[in-house]
SEPA-918250 format. One record per residue (C-alpha): y, x, z. Coordinates in steps of 0.2 Angstrom, whole numbers, plus 5000, padded with zeros to 4 digits. Layout:
BEGIN
YXZ ...
//
This chain:
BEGIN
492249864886 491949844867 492449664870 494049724877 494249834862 493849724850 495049584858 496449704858 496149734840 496049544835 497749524842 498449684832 497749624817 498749454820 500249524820 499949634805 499549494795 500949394802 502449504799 503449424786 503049244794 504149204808 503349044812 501649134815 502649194831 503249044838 502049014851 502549154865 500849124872 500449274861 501649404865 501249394881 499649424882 500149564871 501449634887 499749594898 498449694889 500049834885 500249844904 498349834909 498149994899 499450064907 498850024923 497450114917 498150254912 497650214892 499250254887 498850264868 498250084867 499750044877 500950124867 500050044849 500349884857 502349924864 502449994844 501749834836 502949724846 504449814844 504049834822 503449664822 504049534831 505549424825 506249404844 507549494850 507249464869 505249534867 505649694854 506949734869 505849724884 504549824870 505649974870 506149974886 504349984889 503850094879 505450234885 504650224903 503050234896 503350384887 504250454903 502750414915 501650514900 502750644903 503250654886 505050734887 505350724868 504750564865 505450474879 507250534873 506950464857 506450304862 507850294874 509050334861 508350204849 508450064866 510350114865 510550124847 509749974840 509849854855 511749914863 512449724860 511049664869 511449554883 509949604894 510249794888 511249854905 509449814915 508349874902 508950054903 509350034921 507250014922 507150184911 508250254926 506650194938 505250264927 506250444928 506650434946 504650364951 504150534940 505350634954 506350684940 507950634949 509350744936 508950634922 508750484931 510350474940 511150534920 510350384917 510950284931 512750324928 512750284909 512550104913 513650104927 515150174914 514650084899 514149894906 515149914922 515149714923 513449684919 512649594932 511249724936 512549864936 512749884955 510649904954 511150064943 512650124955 511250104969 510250234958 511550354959 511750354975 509950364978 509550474966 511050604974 510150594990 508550644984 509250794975 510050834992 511850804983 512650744999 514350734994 514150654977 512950514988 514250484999 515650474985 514350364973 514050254988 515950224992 516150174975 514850064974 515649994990 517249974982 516949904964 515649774968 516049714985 516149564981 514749574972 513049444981 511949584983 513049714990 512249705008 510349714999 510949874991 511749965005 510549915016 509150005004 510150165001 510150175021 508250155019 507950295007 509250415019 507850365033 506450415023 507250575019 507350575036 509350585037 509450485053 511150495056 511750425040 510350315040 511250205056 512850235051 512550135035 511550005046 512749965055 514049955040 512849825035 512749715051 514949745052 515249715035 514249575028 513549475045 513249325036 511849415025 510149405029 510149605029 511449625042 509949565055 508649675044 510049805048 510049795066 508149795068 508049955058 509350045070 508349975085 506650045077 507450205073 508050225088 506250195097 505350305084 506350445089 506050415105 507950375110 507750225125 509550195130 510050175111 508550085106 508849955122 510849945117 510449905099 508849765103 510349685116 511649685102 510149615090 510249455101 511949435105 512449445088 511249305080 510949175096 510749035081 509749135070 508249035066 507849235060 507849315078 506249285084 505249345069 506849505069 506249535089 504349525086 504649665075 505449785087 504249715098 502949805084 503949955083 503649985102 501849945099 501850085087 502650205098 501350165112 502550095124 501449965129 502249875143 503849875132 502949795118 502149655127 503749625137 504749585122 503049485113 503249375128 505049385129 504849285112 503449165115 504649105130 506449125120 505749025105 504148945108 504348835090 504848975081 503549015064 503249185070 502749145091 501249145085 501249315079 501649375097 500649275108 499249345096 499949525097 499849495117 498049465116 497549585102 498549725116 497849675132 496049685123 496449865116 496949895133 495449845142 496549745152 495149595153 496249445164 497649475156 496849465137 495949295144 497549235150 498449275133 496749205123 497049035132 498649005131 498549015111 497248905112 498348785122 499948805115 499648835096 498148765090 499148635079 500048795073 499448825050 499049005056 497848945070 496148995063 496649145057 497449215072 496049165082 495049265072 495849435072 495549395090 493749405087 493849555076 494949655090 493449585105 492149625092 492749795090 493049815109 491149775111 491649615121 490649485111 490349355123 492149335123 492149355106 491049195104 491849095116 493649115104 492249095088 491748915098 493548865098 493848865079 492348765075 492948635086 494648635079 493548615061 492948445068 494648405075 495748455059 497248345056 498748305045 500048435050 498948555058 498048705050 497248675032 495548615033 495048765018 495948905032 494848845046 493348855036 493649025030 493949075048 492549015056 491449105042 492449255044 492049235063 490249205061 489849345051 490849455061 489549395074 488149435066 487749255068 486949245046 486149075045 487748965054 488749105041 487649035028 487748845031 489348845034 489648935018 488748805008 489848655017 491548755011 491148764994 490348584993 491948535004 493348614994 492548614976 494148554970 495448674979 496448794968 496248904983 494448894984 494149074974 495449154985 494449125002 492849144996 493249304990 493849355004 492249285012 491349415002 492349555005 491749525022 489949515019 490149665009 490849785024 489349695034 488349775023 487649585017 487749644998 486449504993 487649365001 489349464995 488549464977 487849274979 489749234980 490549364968 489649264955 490049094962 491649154959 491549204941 490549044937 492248934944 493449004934 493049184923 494949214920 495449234939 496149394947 494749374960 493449334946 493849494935 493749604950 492049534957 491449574940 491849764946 491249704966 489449654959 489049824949 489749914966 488649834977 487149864965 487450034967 487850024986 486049934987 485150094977 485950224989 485550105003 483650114997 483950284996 483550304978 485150424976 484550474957 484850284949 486150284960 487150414951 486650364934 487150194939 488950274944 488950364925 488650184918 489950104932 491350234927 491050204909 490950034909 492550004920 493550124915 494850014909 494849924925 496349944936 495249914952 494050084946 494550214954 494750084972 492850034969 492150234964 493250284981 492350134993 490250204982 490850374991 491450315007 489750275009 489050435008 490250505019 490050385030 488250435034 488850595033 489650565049 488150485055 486850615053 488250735058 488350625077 486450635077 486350805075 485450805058 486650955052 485550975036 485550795031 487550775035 487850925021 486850845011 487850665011 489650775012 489150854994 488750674987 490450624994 491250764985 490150744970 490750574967 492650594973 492650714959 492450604947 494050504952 495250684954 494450744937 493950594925 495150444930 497050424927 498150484943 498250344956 498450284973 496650344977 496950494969 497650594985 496650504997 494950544988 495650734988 496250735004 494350685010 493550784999 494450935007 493950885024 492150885018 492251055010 493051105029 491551035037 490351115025 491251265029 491751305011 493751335018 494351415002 493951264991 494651155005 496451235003 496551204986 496151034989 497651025000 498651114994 498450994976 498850844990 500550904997 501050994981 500850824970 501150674985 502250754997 502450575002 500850515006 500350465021 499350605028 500250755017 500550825036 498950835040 498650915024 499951035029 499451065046 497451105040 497751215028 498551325044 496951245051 495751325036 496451485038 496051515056 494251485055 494051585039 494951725050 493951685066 492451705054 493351875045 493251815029 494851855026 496051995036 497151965051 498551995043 498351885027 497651745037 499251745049 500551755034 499751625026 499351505046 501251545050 501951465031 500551315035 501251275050 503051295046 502851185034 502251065045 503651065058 505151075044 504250965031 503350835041 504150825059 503450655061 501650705060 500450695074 499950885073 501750955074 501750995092 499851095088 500851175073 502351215084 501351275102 500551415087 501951475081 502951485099 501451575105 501451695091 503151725089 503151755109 501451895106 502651965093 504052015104 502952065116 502152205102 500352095102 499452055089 
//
């Protein structure tokens, strides 16, 4: 870290002392690495030493382009800070002192993005519709009508959407990514779970503009949405239409796999491998046949369907082993039979990559890709000294490949999950010895602290561990990966928690859920809002459930689907806060009557907010069953 400071400093210092020399700036080398470490803090959540860094570029530097992208940056950063006053200061000074700007019109468009990514949808479509009106014939200005639009649905402004996006329609027509556009705002009225709109602007698409590659995108989506809302005769009708609209389309059998997935997801097995094999047959050249054969196997094993996975495991070995993705779609063939507890089938796929090894050839999968397979494959296995051996070979082999780092990291995360920490750390620093300034060498920097504190938990010597995880936090916290790696230290714990829990060591399983919370707190309270951030709540709320500490549970999720209404599991948030309430009034910590006021808003949340969630029809079967006691005059 102090190396970092003082780096970051250095390169201040430079452009303070290079202010009145123009020349001092002509190698953009450094200005860029400026915008890097600016965004890294950001990333982060440093924004002080981001904004220092915006600051200095904007004052400093001679070039208009960079001082431009520096106040553009530094107006979004502001709004992402959520500071109000400052942000509108720094977005009038964008307007004022860079207006005759030619990149100007996308520059404030992107301070449109930060404010609608904040959910502050008012001020971002205002912003939106000042570009449109003032640079109307800039090239990004049909980006900024898209905003509108957007940001009109969000606000639930249906009228002015459908007015924005009729204009949008009209005044850039002609424009070359009109089709993308529309074909995004139908997009967002899905999310928003608008399903009616949502076709009716997929299919403008595919009428419209056939020629684009959206207009296929356009009739997959109305095929999907149709399956996920369980409508057969529509989704069939749409898939038909899919084909006899693009017969040439070197596209179709990738657009096809895709339904084909969408059927998958919606467990409608038979479909699903019906139109996986539909494609293999159709178009048995095509880049993506692959994809399907390997989906037909991966869903016969899941299946327990054991002929007609061997079937489907031959017949890629037969018909695709000269196909790039070979090794690697072998292997998630292993993974799926290892997972199913099937290894001798699992080792008889694993035998089939090492002889494609010995058999590689010009055209056929790169030698590096079969490698990396058959170590992934082996230490999926169990199978450590071949692992090990075969290790050494791939890096004796492919000393010289660019794309060396890249597998063997990938090799390590692999040992790491097996729990192999001294072989994942072994190739960690292999990987920072090759080449320090990689992206995979600056995060197995962070992988080999983790796996030393993974190791001390593992030896059970939980009091270094946590004073290893002070010194981790403190040490990392600039790193963007941070609050990723402390998230993984906890999954541990909770992880035996489950354990000892299916042991029936009840003691020992509260003990691991309080570690589990104890260092999941650190990311809700210590590290800058992220991606982990609701998941880490969201699992540190179950544990409190499980420890029976309900109360502190339904703050914990309440905090989830207040803040990330849009995360993946804010319905099952929803639904166990209902959930929460029920034991603590089976327990009578809490009256009948407040428990049921507060179980009843849980789960009608639920149902109108999150329709698509797998506990909806729990949420709606309580509710029918209470509002059916009510009318009866029970309690």
């Amino acid at each position: 870290m102090i190396k970092k400071v003082f780096f970051t400093a250095l390169i201040l210092f430079g452009l303070l002392f290079c202010r009145t020399s123009v020349n001092c700036f002509a190698n953009t080398t450094d200005v860029s690495a400026l915008f890097k470490q600016a965004e890294n803090y950001e990333d982060a959540g440093r924004y002080e030493q981001a904004e220092a860094i915006y600051k200095t570029i904007v004052e400093d530097y001679p070039v208009a382009d960079d001082a431009l992208k520096a106040q553009e940056k530094l107006t979004a950063l502001y709004v992402a800070w959520n500071k109000e006053p400052e942000a509108e200061a720094a977005y009038q000074e964008l307007l004022s002192e860079y207006g005759d700007h030619k990149e100007i019109a996308d520059a404030v468009d992107h301070v449109g993005d930060a404010y609608r990514k904040l959910k502050k949808y008012q001020k971002a479509r205002q912003v939106y519709q000042y570009v449109v009106d003032t640079w109307p014939d800039a090239q990004h200005a049909i980006e900024s009508q898209r905003g509108v639009v957007v940001a009109s649905i969000l606000l639930g402004d249906d009228t002015d959407a459908e007015a924005s996006m009729e204009k949008m329609v009209t005044q850039f027509s002609e424009h070359e990514e009109i089709a993308e556009m529309v074909h995004e705002i139908a997009n967002e009225y899905r999310d928003c779970k608008k399903y009616e709109k949502a076709v009716a602007l997929y299919s403008r698409v595919a009428d419209m503009w056939p020629e684009s590659e959206y207009a296929m995108e356009s009739e997959v989506s109305i095929a999907s949405l149709n399956i996920e809302l369980g409508d057969d005769p529509n989704a069939q009708a749409a898939l038909d239409k899919l084909i006899a609209d693009f017969p040439g389309n070197k596209g179709l059998a990738k657009a096809v796999d895709h339904v084909a997935d969408s059927y998958r997801e919606a467990k409608k097995y038979e479909k699903a491998k019906e139109l996986y094999k539909y494609v293999v047959d159709t178009w048995p050249e095509a880049e993506h046949a692959i994809d399907s054969q390997v989906a037909i196997a991966k869903l016969n094993i899941e299946l327990g369907d054991d002929p007609n996975a061997k079937a489907a495991v031959d017949k890629l070995i037969a018909d695709f082993s000269a196909n790039p993705d070979y090794p690697m779609a072998l292997y998630e063939v292993i993974e799926r039979y290892e997972k199913a507890g099937k290894y001798e089938e699992a080792k008889r796929v694993s035998e089939q990559i090492r002889s494609q090894d010995a058999n590689s050839s010009e055209g056929g999968p790169a030698p590096l890709d079969v490698g990396k397979a058959d170590i992934l494959a082996l230490i999926t296995l169990g199978d450590d000294p071949n692992a090990k051996a075969a290790v050494d070979k791939l890096i004796a082999d492919f000393s010289a490949n660019s794309d060396l780092a890249v597998a063997l990291y990938e090799i390590a995360a692999k040992y790491e999950t097996a729990a192999e920490y001294e072989e994942a750390k072994s190739l960690y620093q292999g990987i920072i010895q090759q080449d320090a300034n990689s992206t995979q060498a600056q995060r197995a920097e962070l992988d080999i602290r983790k796996i030393d504190i993974l190791s001390l938990m593992g030896s059970g010597d939980d009091a270094n561990a946590l004073e290893a995880i002070n010194k981790f936090i403190a040490d990392f916290n600039e790193h963007p990966y941070l609050a990723e790696a402390v998230f993984e230290i906890g999954g541990e714990y909770y992880n035996r928690a489950f354990s000892c829990e299916n042991e029936g060591l009840e003691s020992e399983s509260k003990d691991y859920f309080g570690k589990t919370i104890a260092v999941w707190e650190r990311i809700i309270t210590e590290l800058p809002e992220c991606d982990t951030t609701p998941r880490a709540l969201h699992l540190s709320a179950d544990c409190w459930r499980r420890l029976g500490q309900y109360e502190k549970a339904i703050v914990y999720y309440r905090e989830v689907v207040a803040n990330w209404p849009d995360y993946e599991y804010a319905g099952a948030a929803q639904f166990l806060i209902g959930y929460s309430y029920r034991k603590m009034k089976r327990a009578g910590t809490i009256p009948e009557s407040v428990a049921d006021v507060e179980i009843r808003a849980a789960y009608e949340g639920v149902v109108e907010k999150y329709p698509d969630c797998a506990s909806v029809k729990a949420a709606r079967d309580w509710l029918n069953w209470h509002s059916e006691s009510d009318e009866g005059g029970q309690k």
